[in-house]
N, C-alpha and C positions, 0 to 999 in steps of 0.2 A: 852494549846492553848489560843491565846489574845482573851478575849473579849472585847463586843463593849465597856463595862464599862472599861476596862484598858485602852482602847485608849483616851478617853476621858477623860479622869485622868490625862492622860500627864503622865504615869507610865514609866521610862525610861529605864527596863529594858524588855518591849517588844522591841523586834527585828521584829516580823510578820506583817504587814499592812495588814487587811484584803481585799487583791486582790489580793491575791495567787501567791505572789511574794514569792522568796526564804530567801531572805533577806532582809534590808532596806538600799532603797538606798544612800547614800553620796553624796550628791550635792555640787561637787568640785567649786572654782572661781578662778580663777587667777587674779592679780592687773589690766592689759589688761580688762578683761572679768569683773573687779568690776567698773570700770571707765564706759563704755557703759553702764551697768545698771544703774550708775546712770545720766548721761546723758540722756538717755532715760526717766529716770522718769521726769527732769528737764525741757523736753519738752514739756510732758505730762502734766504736772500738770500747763502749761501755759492756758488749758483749766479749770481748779480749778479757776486758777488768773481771768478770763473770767469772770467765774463764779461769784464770787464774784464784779467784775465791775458791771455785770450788774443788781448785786439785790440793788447794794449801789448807785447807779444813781439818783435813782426815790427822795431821800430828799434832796440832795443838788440842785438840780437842778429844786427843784417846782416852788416856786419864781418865777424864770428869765423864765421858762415856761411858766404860767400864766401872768405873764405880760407881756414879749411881744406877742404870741399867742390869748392873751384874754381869755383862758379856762375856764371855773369854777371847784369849787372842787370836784365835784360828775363827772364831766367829766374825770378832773387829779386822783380821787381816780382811776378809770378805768384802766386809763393809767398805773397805778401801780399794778394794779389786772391780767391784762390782760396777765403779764411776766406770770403768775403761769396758767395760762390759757395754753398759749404754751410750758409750761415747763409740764404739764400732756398728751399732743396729741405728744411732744416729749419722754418723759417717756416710753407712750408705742409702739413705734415705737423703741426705741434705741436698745431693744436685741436683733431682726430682723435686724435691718441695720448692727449693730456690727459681724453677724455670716453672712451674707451675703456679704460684700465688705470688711471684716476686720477691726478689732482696727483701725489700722491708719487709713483708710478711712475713717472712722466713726466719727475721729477725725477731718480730714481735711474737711471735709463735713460741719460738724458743726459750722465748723470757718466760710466759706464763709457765710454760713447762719445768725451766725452774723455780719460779716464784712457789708451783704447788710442790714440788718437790724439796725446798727449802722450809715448808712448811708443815709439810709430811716429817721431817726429819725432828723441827721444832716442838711436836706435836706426838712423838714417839715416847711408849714406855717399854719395848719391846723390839726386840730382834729385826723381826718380819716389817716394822714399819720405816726402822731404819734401810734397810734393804731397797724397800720401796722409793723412799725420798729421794736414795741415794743413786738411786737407777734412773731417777727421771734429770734428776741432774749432768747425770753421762749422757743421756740421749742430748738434753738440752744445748750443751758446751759442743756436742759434739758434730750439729748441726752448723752452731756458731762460728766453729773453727774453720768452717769452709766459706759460710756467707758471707764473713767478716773483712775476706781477705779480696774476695771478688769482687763485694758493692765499692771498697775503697779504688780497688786498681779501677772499675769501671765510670768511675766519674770525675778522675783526678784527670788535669793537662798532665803531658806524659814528663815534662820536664819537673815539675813534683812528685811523680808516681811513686819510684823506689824511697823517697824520704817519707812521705805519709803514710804507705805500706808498713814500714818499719814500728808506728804508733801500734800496731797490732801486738807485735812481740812483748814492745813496752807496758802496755797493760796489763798482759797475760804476767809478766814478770812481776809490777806492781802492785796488781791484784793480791799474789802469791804471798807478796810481803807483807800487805795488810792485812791477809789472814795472820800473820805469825803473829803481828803485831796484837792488832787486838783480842787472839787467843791468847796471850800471856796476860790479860788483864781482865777476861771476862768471861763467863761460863759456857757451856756449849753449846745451848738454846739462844742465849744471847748471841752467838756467832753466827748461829745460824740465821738471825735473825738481820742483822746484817749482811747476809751475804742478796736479800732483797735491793738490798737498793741501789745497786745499779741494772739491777732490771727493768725497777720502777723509773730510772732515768732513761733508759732507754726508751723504754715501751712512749712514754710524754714525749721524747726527743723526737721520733718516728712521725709525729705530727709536723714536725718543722720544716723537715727536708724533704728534696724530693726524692719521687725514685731513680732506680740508672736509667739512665735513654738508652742503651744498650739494649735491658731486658725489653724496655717499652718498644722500641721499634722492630725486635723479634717476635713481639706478641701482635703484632700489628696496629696497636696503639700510636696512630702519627701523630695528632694533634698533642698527646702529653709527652711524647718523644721530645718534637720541636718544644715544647715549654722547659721541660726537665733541664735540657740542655743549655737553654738559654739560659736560667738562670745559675748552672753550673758556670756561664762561662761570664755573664756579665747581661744587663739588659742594651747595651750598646756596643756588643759585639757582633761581628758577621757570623755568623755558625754555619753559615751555605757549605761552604766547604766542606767543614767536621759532618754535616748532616750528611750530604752525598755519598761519603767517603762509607758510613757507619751503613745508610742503607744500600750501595752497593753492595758492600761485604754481605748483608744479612740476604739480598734476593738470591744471591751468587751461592750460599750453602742452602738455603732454603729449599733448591733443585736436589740437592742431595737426600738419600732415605734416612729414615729416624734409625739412631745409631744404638744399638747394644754394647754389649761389655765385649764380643767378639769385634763387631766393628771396630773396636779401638787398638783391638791389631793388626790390625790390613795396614798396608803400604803407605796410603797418606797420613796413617796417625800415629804410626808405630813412635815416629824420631820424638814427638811430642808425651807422649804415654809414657817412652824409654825413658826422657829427661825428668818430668815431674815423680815420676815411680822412685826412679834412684835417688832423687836428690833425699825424699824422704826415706830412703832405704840407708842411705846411707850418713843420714843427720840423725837417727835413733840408735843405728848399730855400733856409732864411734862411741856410744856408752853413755851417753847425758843423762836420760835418766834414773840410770843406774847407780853412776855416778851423784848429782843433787841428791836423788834420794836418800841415799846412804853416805851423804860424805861425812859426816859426825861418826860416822861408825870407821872409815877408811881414814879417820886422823886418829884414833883410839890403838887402831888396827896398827897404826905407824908409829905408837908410843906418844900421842902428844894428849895431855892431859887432857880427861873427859871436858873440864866446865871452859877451857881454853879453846877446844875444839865448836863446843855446841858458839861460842864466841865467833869464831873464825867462820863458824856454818851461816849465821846470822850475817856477817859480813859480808859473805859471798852474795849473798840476795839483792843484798844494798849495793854491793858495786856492779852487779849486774844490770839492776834497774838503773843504776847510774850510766852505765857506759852503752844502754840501748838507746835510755833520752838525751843522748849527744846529738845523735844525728837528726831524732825530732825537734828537741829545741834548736838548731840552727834552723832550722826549716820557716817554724812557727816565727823566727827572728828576722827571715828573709821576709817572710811575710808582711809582716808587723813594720819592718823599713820601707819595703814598697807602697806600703798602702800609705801612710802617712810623709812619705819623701826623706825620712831624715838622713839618709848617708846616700851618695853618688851612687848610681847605677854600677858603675864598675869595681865599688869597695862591695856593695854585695855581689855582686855577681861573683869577685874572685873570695869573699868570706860566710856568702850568704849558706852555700850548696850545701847539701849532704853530702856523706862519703858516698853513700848509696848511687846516688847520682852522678854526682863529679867524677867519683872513680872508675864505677861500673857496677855490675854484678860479677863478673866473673873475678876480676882482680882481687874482689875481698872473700869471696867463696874459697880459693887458691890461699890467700892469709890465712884464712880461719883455718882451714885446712892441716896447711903444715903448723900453726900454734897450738891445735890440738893434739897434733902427734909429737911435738917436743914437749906437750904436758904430760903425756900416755908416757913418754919414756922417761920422764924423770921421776915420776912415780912410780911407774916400773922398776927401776931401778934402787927405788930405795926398799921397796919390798925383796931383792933379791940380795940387798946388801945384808938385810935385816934375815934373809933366810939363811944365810952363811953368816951370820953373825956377825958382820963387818962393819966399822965406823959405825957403829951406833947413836950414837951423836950426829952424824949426817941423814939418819935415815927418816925423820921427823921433819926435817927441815925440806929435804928432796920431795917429803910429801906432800907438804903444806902447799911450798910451791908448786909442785908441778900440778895440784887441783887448782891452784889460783890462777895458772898461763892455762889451765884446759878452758876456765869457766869463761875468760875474759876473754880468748879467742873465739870460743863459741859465738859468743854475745857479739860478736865483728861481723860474722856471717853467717855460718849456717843454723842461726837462731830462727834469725828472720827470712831472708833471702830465699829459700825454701818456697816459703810460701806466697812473696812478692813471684817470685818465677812462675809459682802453681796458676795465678792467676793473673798470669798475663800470656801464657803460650798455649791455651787451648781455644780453638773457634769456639763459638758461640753456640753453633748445632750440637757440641758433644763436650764444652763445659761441662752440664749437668751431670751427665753420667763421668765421665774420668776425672772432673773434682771429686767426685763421691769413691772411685778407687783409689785415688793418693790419700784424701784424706784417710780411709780405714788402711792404710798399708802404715799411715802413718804413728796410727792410734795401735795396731796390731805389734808395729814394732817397739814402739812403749812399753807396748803390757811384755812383750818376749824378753826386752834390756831388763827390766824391772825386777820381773818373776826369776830371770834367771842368773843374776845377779852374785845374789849371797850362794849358790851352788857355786857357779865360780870360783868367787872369790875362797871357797875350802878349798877345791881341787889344788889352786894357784893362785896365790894374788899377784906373784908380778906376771905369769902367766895372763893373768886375768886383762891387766892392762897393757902389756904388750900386743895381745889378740888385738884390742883398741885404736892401738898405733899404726897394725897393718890395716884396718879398716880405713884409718883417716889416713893414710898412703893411697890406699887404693881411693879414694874419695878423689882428691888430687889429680890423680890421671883418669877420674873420669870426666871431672867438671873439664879438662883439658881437651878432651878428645869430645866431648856430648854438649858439653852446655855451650848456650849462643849467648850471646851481649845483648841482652834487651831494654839497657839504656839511652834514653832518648828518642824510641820510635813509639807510634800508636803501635795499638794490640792489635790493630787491623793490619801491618806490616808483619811487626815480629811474626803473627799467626802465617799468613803468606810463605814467612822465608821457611817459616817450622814447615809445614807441610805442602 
């Protein structure tokens, strides 16, 4: 008989999923049914691209704010604070609106909310209005940040999951750039004005696809369940199986009472609560946005010339965005070979995969891990060189680098991975609610790295980022000791072995 440890091994010669299934099921796709999921993601993840518009706004656009507005900086800091403000009151609202009106609603929802928020901000001659725009923007992103990440895991075959999940990060990062970008070329009406249209893609895209058969067969919805799914998977695929399998799972928690934020600590949900809570506890406290934030100011800080630095700041973005859409364009590649034949089954298969996939989650969560704690300490290091006066000449370089190996091991794992895991290891009864706590744990811990930052960094700056290094130590043995391998099974296993 499997135990919970085989499953969580990734052992591959269990056959049993502990849910008292006969066998395990095969999650067939046809080229048909591989094209709509990804189209679907494509749509979806136009709320990522959102996302990242609207956290990348607030620098390019101070300047031309404050001066023609008049503001000052304790006012404009606000205005910047104020997105994470309604990205925590959306946070915990998003698992309740997402289970109540559906993914797609939840998504469409959220776009107008920044459509009129983006428009509010366009639309501003005063303080109070920007405030406003700026606030419905946070709720909106902040909704998106959880629904974005569920409708993809919820409709993907599980052997694409962890590589399409990953499109999430990628946009959000993307997004982020194309703010830079066309802030340096265009005024901040006009930015804002842009930052519409990938809502306006969305909101039209949401016509195309279907919903998850997930949510639909929770809702009781069987007739668009079985549709949803077939055309996920292919119109000449078998889905008997995948259907059984999904409403088995859904009668079997169904028995169970409607869950609160207490509920989600009792005994069957603790191990799964523990694992989503931490990974975002400890994917904000290792200092990232602390770090991006201010890294033009932490290469200033380490002697490396202003317009050199703002250079290198710029470049970090780009190879970030670079080194996230590795793993979706191989994917999108695998894609695109099978559906059209043009390379042997077995050259993609051994070239097709993501890392995400092929390798695991846990393997690359562990990398990213210790690369960002050999980034924490060579940074570290050059701050302490530079505090004692020493090698001067090494202490710019030490810092350059060691923000270049934090940023680009970030971007390996615990960028994305995070949030691939959030939504794939909670049942479907209390998704809703414990999406809606990781997310705002997650958003909370932002605004704390953020805020508390430049105090640090006076206290101590190598102080500052050694703290950093023991955190992504401690991350290390926790992913080692907490986190499970959720590559390769349905959400309906993984959830089983979790609880």
């Amino acid at each position: 008989m499997a135990t919970r440890q085989d499953v969580e091994k990734g052992n591959d010669t269990i056959t049993k999923p502990l849910i008292g299934q006969k066998k395990e099921v095969q999650i067939q796709s046809n080229n048909c049914g591989l094209w709509v999921v990804l189209l679907s993601t494509l749509v979806a993840v136009c709320g990522s691209f959102e996302f990242g518009s609207c956290v990348g706004y607030s620098a390019p656009a101070q300047y031309g704010i404050m001066d023609e507005l008049g503001i000052s900086y304790s006012e404009y800091s606000f205005f910047g604070s104020i997105l994470t403000i309604g990205a925590m009151i959306g946070a915990i609202t998003s698992g309740q609106i997402a289970d109540f009106i559906g993914r797609k609603g939840a998504m469409g929802m959220s776009s107008m909310i920044c459509i009129a928020g983006w428009f509010t901000v366009y639309l501003s001659f005063g303080s109070f209005s920007l405030y406003s725009g700026r606030f419905l923007l946070g709720y909106g992103i902040g909704v998106l940040s959880y629904v974005v990440p569920v409708f993809i895991a919820e409709i993907t075959p599980k052997n694409l999951r962890g590589a399409l999940a990953t499109a999430n990060q990628l946009f959000i990062v993307t997004g982020l750039f194309i703010a830079y970008v066309i802030g340096a070329i265009a005024t901040w009406r006009i930015l804002a004005l842009t930052g519409i249209v990938p809502c306006m893609v969305l909101l039209v895209g949401l016509f195309f696809i279907p919903e998850s058969p997930r949510w639909l067969a929770k809702v009781g919805n069987e007739k668009e369940f079985k549709l949803s799914l077939q055309k996920l998977r292919g119109a000449d695929v078998d889905i008997s199986e995948e259907v059984a399998e999904i409403q088995e799972y859904i009668v079997t928690h169904e028995l169970l009472p409607k869950v609160t934020i207490m509920d989600l600590l009792g005994k069957q949900n603790i191990r799964s609560v523990v694992v989503g809570v931490g990974l975002m506890v400890f994917q904000q406290f290792g200092g990232i946005n602390g770090i991006v934030f201010y890294a033009g100011q932490i290469f200033v800080s380490a002697g490396v010339p202003p317009n050199v630095g703002g250079i290198l700041y710029a470049c970090l973005q780009v190879s970030l965005s670079l080194s996230l859409s590795l793993s979706f364009s191989l994917s999108l590649l695998f894609c695109t070979c099978y559906y059209f034949n043009i390379l042997p089954q077995v050259i993609v298969t051994a070239f097709g995969g993501s890392l995400i996939d092929r390798l695991g989650r846990r393997p690359l969560l562990i990398v990213s891990a210790y690369g960002m704690l050999l980034g924490c300490l060579l940074t570290g290091t050059s701050f302490l060189l530079k505090a004692h006066q020493l090698a001067p000449n090494l202490v710019p370089i030490l810092a350059v680098t060691g923000i270049l190996v934090y940023i680009g091991f970030y971007s390996v794992g615990l960028g994305a991975i995070p949030w691939v895991i959030m939504s794939e290891i909670f049942p479907l009864h209390i998704k809703g609610t414990a999406g809606s706590l990781v997310t705002l744990v997650n958003w909370c811990g932002s605004w704390a790295v953020s805020y508390t930052f430049n105090f640090l960094m006076n206290w101590s700056s190598h102080g500052t980022f050694f703290g950093y290094a023991f955190v992504c130590a401690a991350t290390v043995v926790f992913i080692v000791m907490l986190v499970p391998e959720t590559k390769g099974r349905t959400l309906e296993e993984i959830q089983a072995s979790m609880n």
